[in-house]
C-alpha positions as CSV (number, residue, x, y, z in Angstrom):
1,X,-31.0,-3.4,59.6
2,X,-32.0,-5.5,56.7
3,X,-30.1,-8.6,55.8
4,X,-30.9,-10.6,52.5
5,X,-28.9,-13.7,51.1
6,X,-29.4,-17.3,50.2
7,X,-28.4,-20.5,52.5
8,X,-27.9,-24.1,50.7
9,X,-29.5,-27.1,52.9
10,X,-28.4,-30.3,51.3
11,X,-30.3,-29.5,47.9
12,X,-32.3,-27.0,48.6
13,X,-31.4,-23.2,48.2
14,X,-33.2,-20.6,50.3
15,X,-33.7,-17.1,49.4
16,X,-33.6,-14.7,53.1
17,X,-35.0,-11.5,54.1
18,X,-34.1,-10.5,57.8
19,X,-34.6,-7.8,60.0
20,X,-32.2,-7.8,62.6
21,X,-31.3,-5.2,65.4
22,X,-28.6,-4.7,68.0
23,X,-30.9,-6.1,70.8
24,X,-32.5,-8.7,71.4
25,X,-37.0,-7.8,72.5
26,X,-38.9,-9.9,74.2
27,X,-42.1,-8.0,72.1
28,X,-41.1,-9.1,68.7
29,X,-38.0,-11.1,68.3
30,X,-38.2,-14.4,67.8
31,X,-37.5,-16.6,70.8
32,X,-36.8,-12.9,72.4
33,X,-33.9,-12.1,70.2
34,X,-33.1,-9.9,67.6
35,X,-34.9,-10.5,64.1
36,X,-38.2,-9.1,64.0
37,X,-39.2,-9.9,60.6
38,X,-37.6,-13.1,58.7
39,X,-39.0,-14.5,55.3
40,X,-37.6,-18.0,53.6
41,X,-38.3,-18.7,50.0
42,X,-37.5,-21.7,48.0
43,X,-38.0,-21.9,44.2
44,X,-40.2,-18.7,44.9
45,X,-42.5,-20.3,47.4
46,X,-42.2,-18.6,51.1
47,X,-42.1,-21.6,53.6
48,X,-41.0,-19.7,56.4
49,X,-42.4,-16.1,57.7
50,X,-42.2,-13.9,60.9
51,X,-43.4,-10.8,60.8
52,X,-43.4,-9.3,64.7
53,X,-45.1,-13.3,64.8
54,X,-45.3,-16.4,62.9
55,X,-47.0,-16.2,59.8
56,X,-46.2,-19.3,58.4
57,X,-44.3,-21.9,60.3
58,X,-41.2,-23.9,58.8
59,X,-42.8,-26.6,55.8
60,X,-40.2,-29.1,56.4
61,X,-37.2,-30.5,57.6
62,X,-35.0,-28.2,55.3
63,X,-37.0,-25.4,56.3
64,X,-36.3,-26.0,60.0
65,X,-32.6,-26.1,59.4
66,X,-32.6,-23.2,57.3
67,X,-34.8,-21.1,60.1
68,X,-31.9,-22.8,62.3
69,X,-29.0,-21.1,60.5
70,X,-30.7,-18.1,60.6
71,X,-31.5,-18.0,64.7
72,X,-27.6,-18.6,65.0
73,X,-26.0,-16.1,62.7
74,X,-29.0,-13.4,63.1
75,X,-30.9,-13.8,66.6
């Protein structure tokens, strides 16, 4: 199942595309969980991509904590 939204970290606004399923694989989830494919953009710019891997790892701080948010509502 797709997901897409936007999170706000202190002034930054992120732009999400997640693929999520019902359970969690130890192949391609992240940490083992459930999103197999998970792309940040800020100001049109991805700074965060997993496709099945890590593509591009988080940019910054505000990238972290957006990559967090996601883990915890999606993963």
């Amino acid at each position: 199942m797709w997901t897409e939204g936007s999170v706000k970290v202190k002034n930054s606004i992120f732009h999400y595309w997640v693929k999520h399923y019902e359970e969690p694989s130890d192949d391609y989830g992240i940490n083992g969980g459930r999103i197999s494919k998970l792309m940040l953009k800020r100001n049109g710019e991805t700074v965060y991509n997993y496709d099945r891997g890590t593509d591009i790892t988080p940019v910054d701080e505000d990238t972290e904590i957006a990559l967090a948010i996601m883990l915890k509502s999606y993963n």
